[in-house]
N, C-alpha and C positions, 0 to 999 in steps of 0.2 A: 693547185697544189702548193705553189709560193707561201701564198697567202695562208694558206690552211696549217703549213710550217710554222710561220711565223706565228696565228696566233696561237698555236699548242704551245713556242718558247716563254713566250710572251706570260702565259696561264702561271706555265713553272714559275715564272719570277715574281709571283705576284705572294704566294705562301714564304717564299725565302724571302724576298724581301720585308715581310708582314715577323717571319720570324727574328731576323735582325735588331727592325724595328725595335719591338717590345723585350728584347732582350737587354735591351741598351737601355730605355726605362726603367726597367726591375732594376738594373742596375746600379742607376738613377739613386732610386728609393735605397736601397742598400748600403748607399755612401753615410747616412744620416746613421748616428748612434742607434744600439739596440732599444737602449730604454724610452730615445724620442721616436722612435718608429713604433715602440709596443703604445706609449703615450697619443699616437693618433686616431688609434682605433675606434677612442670614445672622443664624445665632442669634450675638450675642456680639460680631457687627463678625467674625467669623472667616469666611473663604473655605474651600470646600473643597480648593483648593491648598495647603499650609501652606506651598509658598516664592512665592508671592504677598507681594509688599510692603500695608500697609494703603491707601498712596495710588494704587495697579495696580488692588487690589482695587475701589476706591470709583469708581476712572473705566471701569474693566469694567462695573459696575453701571449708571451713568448711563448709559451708552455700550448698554448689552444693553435695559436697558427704558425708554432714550427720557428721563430724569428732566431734562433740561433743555430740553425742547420746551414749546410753550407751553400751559397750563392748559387749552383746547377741542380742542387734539390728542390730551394725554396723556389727557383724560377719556372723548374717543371713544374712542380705542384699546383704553381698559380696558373700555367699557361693551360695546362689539363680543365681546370675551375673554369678559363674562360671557352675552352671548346666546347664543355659541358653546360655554356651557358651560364656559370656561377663567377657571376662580375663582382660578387662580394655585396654586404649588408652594409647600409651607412645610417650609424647612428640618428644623425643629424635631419634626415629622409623619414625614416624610421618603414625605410624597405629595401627592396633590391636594388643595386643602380644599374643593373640591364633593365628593368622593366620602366627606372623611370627615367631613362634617355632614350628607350622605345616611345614611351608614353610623347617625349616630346619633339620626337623626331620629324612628325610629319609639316609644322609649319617651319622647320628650320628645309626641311628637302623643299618645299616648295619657294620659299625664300630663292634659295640658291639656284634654281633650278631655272625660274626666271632670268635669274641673273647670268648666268650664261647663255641661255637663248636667246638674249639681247645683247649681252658686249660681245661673241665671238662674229655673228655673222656684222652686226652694225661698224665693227673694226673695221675689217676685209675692207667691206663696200666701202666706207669713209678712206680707207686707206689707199683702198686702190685709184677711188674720185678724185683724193688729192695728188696721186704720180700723175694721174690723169692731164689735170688741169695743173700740172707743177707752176709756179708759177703766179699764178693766178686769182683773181678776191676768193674761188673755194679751196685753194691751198692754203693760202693766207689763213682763211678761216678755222678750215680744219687744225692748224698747228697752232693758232692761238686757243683754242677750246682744249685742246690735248695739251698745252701748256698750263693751263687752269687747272683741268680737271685732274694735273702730277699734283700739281703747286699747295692743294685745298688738303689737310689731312681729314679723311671717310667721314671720322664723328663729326668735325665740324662743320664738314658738309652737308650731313644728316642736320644739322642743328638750324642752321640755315634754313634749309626749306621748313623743315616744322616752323619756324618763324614768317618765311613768307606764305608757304600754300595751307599752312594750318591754321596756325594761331591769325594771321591776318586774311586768306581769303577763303578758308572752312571748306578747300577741296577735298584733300587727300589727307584724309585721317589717321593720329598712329594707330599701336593695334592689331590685330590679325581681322579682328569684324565688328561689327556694331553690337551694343546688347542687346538690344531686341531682337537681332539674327541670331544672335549668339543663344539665347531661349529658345529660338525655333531650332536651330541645330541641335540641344539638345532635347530636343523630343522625341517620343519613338518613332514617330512618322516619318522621321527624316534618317535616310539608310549612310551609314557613312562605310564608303567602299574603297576609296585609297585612300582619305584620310587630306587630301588636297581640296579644298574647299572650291577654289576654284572649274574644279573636273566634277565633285559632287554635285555643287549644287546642278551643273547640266546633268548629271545622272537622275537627282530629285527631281526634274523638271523645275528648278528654280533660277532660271537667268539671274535671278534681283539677287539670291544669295551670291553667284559669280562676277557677279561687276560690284558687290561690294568687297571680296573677296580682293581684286583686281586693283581697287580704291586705293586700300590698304597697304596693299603692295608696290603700289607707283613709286612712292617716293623711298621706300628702302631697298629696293631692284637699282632703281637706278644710281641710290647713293653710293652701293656694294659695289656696282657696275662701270663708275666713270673712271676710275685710274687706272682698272686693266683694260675699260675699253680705249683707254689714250696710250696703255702701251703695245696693243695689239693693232691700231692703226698705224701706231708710228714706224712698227716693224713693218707691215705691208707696204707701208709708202715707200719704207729704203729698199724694199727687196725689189717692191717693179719697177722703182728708177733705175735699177742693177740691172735687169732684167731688159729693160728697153737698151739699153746700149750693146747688147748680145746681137750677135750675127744672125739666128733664127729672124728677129725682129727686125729687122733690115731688110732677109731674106722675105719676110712677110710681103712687109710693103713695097718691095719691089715686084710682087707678084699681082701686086694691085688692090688688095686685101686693104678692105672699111679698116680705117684706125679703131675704131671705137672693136671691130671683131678680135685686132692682135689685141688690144688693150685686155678685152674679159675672155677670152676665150685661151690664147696662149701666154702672154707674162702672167694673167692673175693666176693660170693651173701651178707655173712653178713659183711663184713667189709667194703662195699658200701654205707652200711647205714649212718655212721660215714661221709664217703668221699662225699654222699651229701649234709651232713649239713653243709657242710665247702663247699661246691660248692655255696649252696644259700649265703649265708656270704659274699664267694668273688664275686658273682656274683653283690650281692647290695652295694659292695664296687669296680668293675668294673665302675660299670652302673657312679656312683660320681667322678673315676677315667679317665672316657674317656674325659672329658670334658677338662684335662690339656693336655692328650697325643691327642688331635684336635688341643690346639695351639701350640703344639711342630711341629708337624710335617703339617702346615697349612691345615688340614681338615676342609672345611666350612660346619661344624654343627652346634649345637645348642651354642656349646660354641662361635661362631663368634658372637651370637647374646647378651649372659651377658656380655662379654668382651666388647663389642663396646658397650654397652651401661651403663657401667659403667666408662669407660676410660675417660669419659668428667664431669657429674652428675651426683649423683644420680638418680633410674629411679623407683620408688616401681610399678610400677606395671607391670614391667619385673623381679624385684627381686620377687615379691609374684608370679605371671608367673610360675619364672624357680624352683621356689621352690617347687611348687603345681605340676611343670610336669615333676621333678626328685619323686618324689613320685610316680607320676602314672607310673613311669619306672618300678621304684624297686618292685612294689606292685605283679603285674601278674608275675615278675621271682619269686619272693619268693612262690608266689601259686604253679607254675610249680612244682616248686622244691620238695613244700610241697606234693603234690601228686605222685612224683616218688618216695619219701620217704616211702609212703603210700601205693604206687604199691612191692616195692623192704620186705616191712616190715609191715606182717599184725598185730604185737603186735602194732603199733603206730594208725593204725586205730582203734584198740581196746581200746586203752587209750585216743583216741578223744571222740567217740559216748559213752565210759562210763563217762566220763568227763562232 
């Protein structure tokens, strides 16, 4: 019943915070003059009449989507548009931008997706190794590597290995997949059912499509991966050196209890705690960060879609788009996370539902 409280709260805050959110963006946009807001609509201030005068043009605009109504009208209007699905037409696309930040959704989720699957648990473990062995050449090691891997900013990181594992030893390709896969993928023979290449091709019976699937993915998982995985180790190592000098773990080994059993079994359950909040954090710092390490290493996700559509004009209703659907990213990781928090530590469920 705790738990089942908790995540009912949990639910509610997720719409109210979602509606905050995007309130404060609209807002955003609203600060900019009428006539440069009506001005964004087309790429370039150009109308697709070319005997449109520029000032026909701009009071067509106000006039078509309301821009001089007041701030809780124009914001419902829009927020209505996106529950309805209606994320707006962008010139520049020349279609919807919910259908094409659907369209490119699926190699950005699986990007990321990896990428958490490997820095949250690989943290933990390296973090906990090194209270472990405090001390020690795998302490030593682990803090110089987590030292690096703050020190290296993501792109140039990404840049790097394309330089050593690509261009000089032709392992790890950029890319999402090769083109001759990429031919067989689109064929009708080949069933695409979540849209993860990786999971497909074992759906199609194609191993060979998911290891190069995998290929692809090596080198930008991990580039995404190493500065939250060095601050999600870092946090685990301080909290079990905390955590070993607590009375339980005295209490442990004075009962006679294998070091290595208090080590993972009781400091690493509560110094977990610590090491999720700092998973959620980098995770919703991940999620903002994948979009640069896509054009590092040419991954056609979501970022091919703001990039190209800002490289030429402005485009607001790909910018309010990719804004609103980096939100709906981060919002369910941070739920996740909030409820493993809640699973691992029943004082925090306790200070919700009395809250």
């Amino acid at each position: 019943m705790p738990l089942a409280r908790f995540l009912v709260r949990r639910l509610l805050t997720v719409p109210v915070t979602l509606l905050v959110i995007t309130a404060i963006l609209y807002g955003i946009i609203m600060l900019a003059p009428i006539e440069v807001r009506a001005g964004l609509y087309l790429p370039r201030g150009q109308s697709n009449n070319p005997g449109l005068r520029p000032e026909v043009y701009l009071q067509n605009a106000i006039e078509e989507h309301g821009l001089d109504d007041p701030y809780p009208i124009q914001y419902a209007r829009w927020a209505w548009r996106l529950l309805q699905g209606d994320w707006g037409w962008s010139p520049l696309l020349r279609g919807d931008v919910l259908e094409a930040l659907l369209e490119r959704t699926p190699p950005t989720a699986e990007l990321t997706l990896y990428s958490i699957l490997f820095l949250v648990p690989l943290g933990i473990i390296s973090g906990g190794q090194a209270a472990w062995k405090r001390g020690q050449a795998a302490d030593h090691g682990f803090r110089l590597a987590a030292f690096v891997a703050t020190s290296i900013p993501p792109f140039i990181l990404g840049l790097m290995l394309l330089t050593i594992f690509y261009a000089g030893l032709n392992w790890f390709p950029p890319g999402r997949i090769s083109i001759a896969e990429s031919l067989e993928i689109d064929a009708p023979s080949f069933r695409t059912i979540t849209g993860l290449l990786t999971v497909d091709g074992l759906l199609n019976n194609r191993p060979d499509i998911t290891l190069s699937a995998f290929r692809h993915l090596a080198l930008p998982a991990f580039t995404l991966s190493m500065v939250h995985w060095a601050t999600i180790g870092r946090v685990t190592r301080a909290a079990m050196i905390e955590e070993f000098s607590k009375e339980y773990i005295v209490a442990a080994h004075g009962r006679g209890l294998p070091h290595q059993s208090v080590v993972w079994t009781h400091a690493l359950r509560n110094a977990v705690v610590p090491a999720l909040n700092s998973a959620a954090l980098s995770a919703a710092a991940l999620v903002m960060g994948v979009f640069v390490i896509e054009a590092v290493f040419g991954f056609p996700g979501v970022s091919e879609l703001i990039v190209g559509s800002m490289a030429f004009a402005p485009d607001t209703a790909v910018a309010m788009g990719f804004a609103v659907y980096s939100v709906l990213l981060v919002l369910p990781l941070m739920f996740v996370f909030d409820v493993l928090q809640a699973v691992v530590d029943p004082r925090i469920r306790k200070e919700v539902i009395e809250g």
